[in-house]
BAFI-3210 file (N, C-alpha, C; in Angstrom, 3 decimals, decimal comma, padded with zeros to 6 digits):
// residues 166
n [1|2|3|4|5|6|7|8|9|10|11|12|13|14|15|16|17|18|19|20|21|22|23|24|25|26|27|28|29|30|31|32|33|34|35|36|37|38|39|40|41|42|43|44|45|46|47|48|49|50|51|52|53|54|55|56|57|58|59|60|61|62|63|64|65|66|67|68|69|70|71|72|73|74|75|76|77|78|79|80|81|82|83|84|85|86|87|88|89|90|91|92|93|94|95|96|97|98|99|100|101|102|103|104|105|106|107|108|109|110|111|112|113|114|115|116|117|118|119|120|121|122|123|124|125|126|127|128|129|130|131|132|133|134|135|136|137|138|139|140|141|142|143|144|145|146|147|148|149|150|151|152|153|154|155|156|157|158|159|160|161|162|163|164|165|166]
n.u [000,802|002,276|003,613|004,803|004,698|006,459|008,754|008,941|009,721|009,290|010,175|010,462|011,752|013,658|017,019|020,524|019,597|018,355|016,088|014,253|011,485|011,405|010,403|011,085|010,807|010,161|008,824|006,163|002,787|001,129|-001,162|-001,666|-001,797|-004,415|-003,082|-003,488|-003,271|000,095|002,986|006,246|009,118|009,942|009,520|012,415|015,796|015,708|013,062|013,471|014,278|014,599|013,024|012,451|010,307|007,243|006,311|003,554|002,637|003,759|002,566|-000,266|000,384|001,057|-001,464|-002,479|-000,947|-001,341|-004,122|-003,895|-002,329|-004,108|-005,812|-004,231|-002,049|000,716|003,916|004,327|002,586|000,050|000,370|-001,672|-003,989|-006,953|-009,975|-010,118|-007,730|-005,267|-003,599|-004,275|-005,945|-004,650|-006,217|-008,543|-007,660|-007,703|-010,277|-010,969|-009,889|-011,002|-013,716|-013,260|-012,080|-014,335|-016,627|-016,858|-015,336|-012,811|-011,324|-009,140|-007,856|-005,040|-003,447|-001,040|-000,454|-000,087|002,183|003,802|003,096|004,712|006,998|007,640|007,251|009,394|011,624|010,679|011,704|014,376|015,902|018,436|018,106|019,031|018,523|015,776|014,545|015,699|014,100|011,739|012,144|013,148|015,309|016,721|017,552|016,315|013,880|012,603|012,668|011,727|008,790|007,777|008,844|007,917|007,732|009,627|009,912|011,955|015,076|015,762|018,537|020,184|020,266|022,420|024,663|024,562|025,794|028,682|029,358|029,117]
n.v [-001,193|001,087|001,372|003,712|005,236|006,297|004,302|002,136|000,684|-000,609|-003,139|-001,569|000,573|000,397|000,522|000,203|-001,888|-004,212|-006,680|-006,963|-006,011|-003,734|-003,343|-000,813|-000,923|000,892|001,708|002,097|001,954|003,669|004,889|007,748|009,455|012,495|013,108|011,387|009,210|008,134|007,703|005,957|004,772|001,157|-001,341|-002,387|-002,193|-004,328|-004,804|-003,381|-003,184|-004,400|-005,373|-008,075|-008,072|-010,384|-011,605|-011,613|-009,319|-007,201|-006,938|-006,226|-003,523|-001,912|-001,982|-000,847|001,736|003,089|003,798|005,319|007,669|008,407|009,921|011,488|011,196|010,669|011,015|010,740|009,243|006,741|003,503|001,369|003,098|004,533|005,663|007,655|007,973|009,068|007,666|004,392|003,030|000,527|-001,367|-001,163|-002,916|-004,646|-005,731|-005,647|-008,003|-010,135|-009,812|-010,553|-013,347|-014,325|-016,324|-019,178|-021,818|-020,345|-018,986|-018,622|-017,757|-015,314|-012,189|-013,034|-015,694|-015,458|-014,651|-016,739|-018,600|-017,736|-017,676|-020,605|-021,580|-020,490|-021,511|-024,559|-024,193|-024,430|-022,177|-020,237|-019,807|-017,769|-016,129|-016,283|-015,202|-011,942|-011,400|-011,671|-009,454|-010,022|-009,880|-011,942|-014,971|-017,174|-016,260|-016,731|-019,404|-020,706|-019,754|-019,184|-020,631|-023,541|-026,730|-029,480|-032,815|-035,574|-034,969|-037,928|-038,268|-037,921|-040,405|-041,186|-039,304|-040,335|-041,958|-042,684|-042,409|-044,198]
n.w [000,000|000,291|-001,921|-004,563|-007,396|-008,424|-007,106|-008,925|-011,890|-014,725|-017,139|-019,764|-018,829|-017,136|-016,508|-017,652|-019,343|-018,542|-019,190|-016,913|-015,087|-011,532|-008,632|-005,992|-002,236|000,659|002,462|004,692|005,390|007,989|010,046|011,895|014,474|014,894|012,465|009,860|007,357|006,138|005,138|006,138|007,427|007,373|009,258|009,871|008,900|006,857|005,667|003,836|000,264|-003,375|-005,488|-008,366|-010,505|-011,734|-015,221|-015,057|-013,173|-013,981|-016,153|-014,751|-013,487|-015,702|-016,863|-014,195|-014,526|-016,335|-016,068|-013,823|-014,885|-017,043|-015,043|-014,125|-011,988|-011,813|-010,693|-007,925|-006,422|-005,043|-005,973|-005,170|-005,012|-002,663|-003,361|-003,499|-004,520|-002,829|-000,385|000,521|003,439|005,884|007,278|005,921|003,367|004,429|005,344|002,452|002,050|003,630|002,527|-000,050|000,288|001,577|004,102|004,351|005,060|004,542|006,414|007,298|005,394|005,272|005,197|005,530|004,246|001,971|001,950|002,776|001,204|-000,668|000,098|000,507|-002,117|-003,371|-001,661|-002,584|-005,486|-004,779|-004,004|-001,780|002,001|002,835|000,805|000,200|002,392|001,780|-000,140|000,968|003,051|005,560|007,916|009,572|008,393|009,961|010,502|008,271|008,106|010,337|010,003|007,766|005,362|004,466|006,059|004,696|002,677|003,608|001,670|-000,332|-000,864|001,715|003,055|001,403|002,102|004,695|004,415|004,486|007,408|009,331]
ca.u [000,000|003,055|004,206|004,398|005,173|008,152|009,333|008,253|010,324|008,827|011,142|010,922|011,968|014,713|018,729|021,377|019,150|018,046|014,946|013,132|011,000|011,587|010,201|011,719|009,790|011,063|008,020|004,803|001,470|000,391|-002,149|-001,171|-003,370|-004,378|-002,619|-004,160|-002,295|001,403|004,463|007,242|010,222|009,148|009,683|013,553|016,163|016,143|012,426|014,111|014,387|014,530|012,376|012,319|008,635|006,543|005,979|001,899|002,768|004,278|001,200|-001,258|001,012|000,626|-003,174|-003,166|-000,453|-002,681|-005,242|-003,317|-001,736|-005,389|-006,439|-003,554|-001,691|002,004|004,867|004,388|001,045|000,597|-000,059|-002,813|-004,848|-007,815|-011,079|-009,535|-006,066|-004,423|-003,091|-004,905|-005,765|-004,376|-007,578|-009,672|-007,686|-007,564|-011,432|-011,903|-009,592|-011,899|-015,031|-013,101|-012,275|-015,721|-016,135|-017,297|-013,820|-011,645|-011,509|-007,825|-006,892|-005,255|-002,402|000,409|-001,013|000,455|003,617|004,244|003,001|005,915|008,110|008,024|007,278|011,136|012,006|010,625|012,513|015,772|016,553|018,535|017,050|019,023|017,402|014,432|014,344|015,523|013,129|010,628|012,189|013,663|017,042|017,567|016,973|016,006|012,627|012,104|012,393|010,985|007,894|007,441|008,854|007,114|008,435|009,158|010,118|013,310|016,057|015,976|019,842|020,080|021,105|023,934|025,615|025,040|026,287|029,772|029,421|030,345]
ca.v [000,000|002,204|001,359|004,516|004,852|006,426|003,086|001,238|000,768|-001,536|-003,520|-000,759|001,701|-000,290|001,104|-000,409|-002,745|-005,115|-006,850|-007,473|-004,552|-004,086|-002,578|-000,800|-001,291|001,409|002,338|001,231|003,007|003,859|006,071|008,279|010,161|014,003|013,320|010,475|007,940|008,829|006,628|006,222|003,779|000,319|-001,872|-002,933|-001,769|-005,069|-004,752|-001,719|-003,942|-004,255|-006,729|-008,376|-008,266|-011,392|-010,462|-010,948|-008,365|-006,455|-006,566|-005,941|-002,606|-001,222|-001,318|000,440|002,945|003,672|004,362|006,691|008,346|009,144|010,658|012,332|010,568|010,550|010,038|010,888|008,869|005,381|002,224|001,214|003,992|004,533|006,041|009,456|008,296|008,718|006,061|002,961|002,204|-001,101|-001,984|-000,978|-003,633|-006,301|-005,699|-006,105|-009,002|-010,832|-009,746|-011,925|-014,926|-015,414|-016,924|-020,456|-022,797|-019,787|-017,917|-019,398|-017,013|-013,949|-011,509|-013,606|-016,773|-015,050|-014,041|-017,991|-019,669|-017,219|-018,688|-021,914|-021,829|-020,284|-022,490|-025,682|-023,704|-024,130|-020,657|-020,803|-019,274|-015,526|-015,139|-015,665|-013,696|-011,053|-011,090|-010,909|-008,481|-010,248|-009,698|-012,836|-016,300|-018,117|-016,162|-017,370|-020,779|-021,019|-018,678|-018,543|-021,921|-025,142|-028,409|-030,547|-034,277|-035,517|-035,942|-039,303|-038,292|-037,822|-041,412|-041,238|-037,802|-040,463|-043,522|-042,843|-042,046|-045,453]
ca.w [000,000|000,333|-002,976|-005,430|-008,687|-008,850|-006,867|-009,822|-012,758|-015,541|-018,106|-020,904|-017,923|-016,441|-017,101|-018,531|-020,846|-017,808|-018,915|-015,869|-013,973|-010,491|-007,359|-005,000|-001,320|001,393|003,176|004,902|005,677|008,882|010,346|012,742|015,451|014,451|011,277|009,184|006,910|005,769|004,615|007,422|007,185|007,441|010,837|009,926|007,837|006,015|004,732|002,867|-000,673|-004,488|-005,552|-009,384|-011,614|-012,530|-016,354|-014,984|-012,173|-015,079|-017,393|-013,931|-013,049|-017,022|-016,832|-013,507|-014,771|-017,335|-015,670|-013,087|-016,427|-017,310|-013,393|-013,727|-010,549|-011,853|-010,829|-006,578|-006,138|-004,835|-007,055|-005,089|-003,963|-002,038|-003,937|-003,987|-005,301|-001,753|000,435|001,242|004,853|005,618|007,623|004,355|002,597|005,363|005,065|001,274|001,846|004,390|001,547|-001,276|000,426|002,426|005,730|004,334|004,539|003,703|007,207|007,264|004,175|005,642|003,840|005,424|003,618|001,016|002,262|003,005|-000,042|-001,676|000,609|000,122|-003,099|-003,583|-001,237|-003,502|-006,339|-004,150|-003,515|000,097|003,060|002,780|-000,576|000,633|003,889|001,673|-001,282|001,857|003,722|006,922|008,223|009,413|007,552|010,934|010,660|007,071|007,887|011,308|009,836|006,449|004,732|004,754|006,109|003,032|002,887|003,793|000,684|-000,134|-001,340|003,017|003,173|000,905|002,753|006,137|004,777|005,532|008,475|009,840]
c.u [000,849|003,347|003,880|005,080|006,369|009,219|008,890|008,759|009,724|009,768|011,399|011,633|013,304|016,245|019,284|020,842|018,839|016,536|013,641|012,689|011,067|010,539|010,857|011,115|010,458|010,491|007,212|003,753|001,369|-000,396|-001,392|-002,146|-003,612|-004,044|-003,104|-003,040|-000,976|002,468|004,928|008,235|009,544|009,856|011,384|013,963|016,250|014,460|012,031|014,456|013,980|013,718|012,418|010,417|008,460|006,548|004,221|001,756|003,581|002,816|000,213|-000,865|000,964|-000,843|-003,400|-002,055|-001,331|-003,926|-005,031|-002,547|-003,002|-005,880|-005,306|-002,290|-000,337|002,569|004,333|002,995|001,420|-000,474|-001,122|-003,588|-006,318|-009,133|-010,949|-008,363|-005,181|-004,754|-004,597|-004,893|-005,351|-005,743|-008,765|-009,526|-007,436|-009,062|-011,778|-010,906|-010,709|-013,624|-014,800|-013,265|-013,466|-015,564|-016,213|-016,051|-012,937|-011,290|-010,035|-006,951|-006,513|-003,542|-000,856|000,339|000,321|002,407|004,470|003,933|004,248|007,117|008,771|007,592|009,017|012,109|012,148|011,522|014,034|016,576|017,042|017,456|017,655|018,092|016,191|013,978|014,679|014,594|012,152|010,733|012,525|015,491|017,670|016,925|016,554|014,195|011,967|011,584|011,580|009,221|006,973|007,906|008,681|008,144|008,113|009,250|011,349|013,623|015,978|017,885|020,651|020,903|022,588|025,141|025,772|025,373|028,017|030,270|030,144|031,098]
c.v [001,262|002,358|002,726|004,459|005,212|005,291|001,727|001,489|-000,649|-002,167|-002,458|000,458|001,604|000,178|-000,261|-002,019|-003,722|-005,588|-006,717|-005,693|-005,240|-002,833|-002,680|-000,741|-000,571|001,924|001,251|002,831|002,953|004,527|006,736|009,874|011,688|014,283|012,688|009,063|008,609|007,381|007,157|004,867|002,357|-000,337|-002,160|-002,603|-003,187|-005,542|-003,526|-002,685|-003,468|-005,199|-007,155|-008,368|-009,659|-010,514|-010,502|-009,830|-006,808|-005,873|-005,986|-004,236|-001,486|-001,221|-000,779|001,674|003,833|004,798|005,689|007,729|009,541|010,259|011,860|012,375|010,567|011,456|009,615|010,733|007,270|004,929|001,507|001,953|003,819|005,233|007,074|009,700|008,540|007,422|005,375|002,489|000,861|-001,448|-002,000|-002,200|-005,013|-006,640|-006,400|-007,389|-010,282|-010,912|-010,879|-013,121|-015,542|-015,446|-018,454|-021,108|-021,727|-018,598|-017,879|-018,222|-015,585|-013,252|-012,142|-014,861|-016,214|-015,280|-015,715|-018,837|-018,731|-018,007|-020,008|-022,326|-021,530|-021,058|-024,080|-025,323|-023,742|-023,372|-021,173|-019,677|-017,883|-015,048|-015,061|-014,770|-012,692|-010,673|-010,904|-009,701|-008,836|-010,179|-010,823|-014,216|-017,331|-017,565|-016,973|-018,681|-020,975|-020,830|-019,112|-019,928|-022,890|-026,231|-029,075|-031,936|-034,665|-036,002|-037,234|-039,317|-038,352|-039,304|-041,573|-040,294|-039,033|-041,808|-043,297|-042,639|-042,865|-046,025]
c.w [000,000|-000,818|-003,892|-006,415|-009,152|-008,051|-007,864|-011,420|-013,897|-016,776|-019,484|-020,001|-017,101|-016,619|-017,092|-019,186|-019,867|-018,122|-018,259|-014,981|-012,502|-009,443|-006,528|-003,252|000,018|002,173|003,887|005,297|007,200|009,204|012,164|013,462|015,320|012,617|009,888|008,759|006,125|005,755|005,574|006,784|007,893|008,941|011,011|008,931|006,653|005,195|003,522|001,317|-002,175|-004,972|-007,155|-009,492|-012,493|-014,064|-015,575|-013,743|-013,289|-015,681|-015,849|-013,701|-014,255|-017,129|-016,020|-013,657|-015,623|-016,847|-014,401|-013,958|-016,989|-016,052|-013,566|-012,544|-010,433|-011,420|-008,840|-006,349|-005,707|-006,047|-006,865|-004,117|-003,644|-003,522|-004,561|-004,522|-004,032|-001,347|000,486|002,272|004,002|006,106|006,757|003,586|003,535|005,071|003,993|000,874|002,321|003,663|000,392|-000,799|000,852|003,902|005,419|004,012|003,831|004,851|007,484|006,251|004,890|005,029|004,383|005,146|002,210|000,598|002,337|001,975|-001,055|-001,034|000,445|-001,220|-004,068|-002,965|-001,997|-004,511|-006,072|-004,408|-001,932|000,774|002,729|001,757|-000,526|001,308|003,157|000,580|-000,014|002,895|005,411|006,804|008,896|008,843|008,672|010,620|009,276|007,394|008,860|011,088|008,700|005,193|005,121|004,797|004,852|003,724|002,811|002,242|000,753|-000,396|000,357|003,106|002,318|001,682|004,069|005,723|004,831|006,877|009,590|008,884]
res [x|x|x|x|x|x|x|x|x|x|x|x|x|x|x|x|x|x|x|x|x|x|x|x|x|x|x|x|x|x|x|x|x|x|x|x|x|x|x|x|x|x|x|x|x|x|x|x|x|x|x|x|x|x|x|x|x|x|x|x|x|x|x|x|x|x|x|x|x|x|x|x|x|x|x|x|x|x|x|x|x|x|x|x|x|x|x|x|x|x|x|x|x|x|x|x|x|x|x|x|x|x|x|x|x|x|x|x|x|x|x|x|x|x|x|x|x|x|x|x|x|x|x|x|x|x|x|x|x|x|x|x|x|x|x|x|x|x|x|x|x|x|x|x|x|x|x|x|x|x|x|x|x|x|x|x|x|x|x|x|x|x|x|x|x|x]
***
C-alpha cells in the first residue's frame, strides 16, 4: 500500500538494458493520530528492498499505470490507492480481503497466507534461506524458515551424505 510509482520501474523503464522490472519497497502506511495515513520507514532496515517483476505483475502494473496516467496521478502517487487516489488504509484492505475470500472454509486465508506460499514456493525452487528472507524483507533467515517456509520431505539423497558415516 506504500508502494508509489516512482518506486516502480517496468522492463521498458529499467537502465542499462536489464529486462526485468523491479520494485523498489522502502516504506509502509500507517495512520497516525491528528494526522491520518502517511508513509514512514518500514519496521527494519532489512524490509528496505529491491524486488524483481513477474511479467503478470508487469502486465497488472501497465493497466493500472494507465489508468493513473489518465487521473492524472504521476509520478508521486501510490499504485494502489484509495477512492480518492491517496493512500490505502491497511484496515480498508484487510477488510476487502476478508469480503473476497468469504467466511465459508476460507476464514484461514489472511495476507500472510500469502507471504508464506511465496516462501516456500522459492524455497521448492531451491533458492537458500538468505534469498528468501531477503526477497521478503527479513534480516535474518532463521525467521524465514521457522515462519514462512514449509516443512518438506526428507532428501531421499540424506542417506547417501550419512552412509559414511560409519
Amino acid at each position: 500500500m506504500a508502494l508509489y510509482w516512482e518506486d516502480v520501474r517496468l522492463p521498458d523503464e529499467v537502465e542499462n538494458g536489464v529486462g526485468i522490472g523491479v520494485a523498489r519497497f522502502e516504506w509502509t502506511v500507517v495512520r497516525l493520530r491528528g494526522v491520518g495515513l502517511v508513509r514512514t520507514d518500514p519496521k527494519t532496515p532489512a524490509s528496505e528492498r529491491t524486488i524483481p517483476l513477474t511479467s503478470w505483475v508487469v502486465d497488472m502494473l501497465r493497466r493500472r499505470r494507465r489508468v493513473a496516467l489518465a487521473e492524472g496521478r504521476l509520478p508521486a502517487s501510490p499504485v494502489f490507492p484509495d477512492s480518492l487516489g491517496g493512500l490505502r488504509d491497511p484496515s480498508n484492505t484487510r477488510r476487502s480481503l476478508r469480503e473476497c475470500r468469504g467466511s465459508e472454509g476460507f476464514s484461514w486465508v489472511k495476507s500472510h497466507v500469502y507471504r508464506k506460499t511465496a516462501g516456500t514456493v522459492l524455497d521448492e525452487a531451491g533458492y537458500s534461506a538468505r534469498q528468501i528472507a531477503d526477497f521478503l524483507g527479513h534480516a535474518r533467515p532463521s525467521v524465514t524458515l521457522d515462519r514462512y517456509v514449509g516443512r518438506g520431505a526428507v532428501a531421499p539423497t540424506i542417506a547417501d551424505a550419512m552412509e559414511d558415516l560409519l
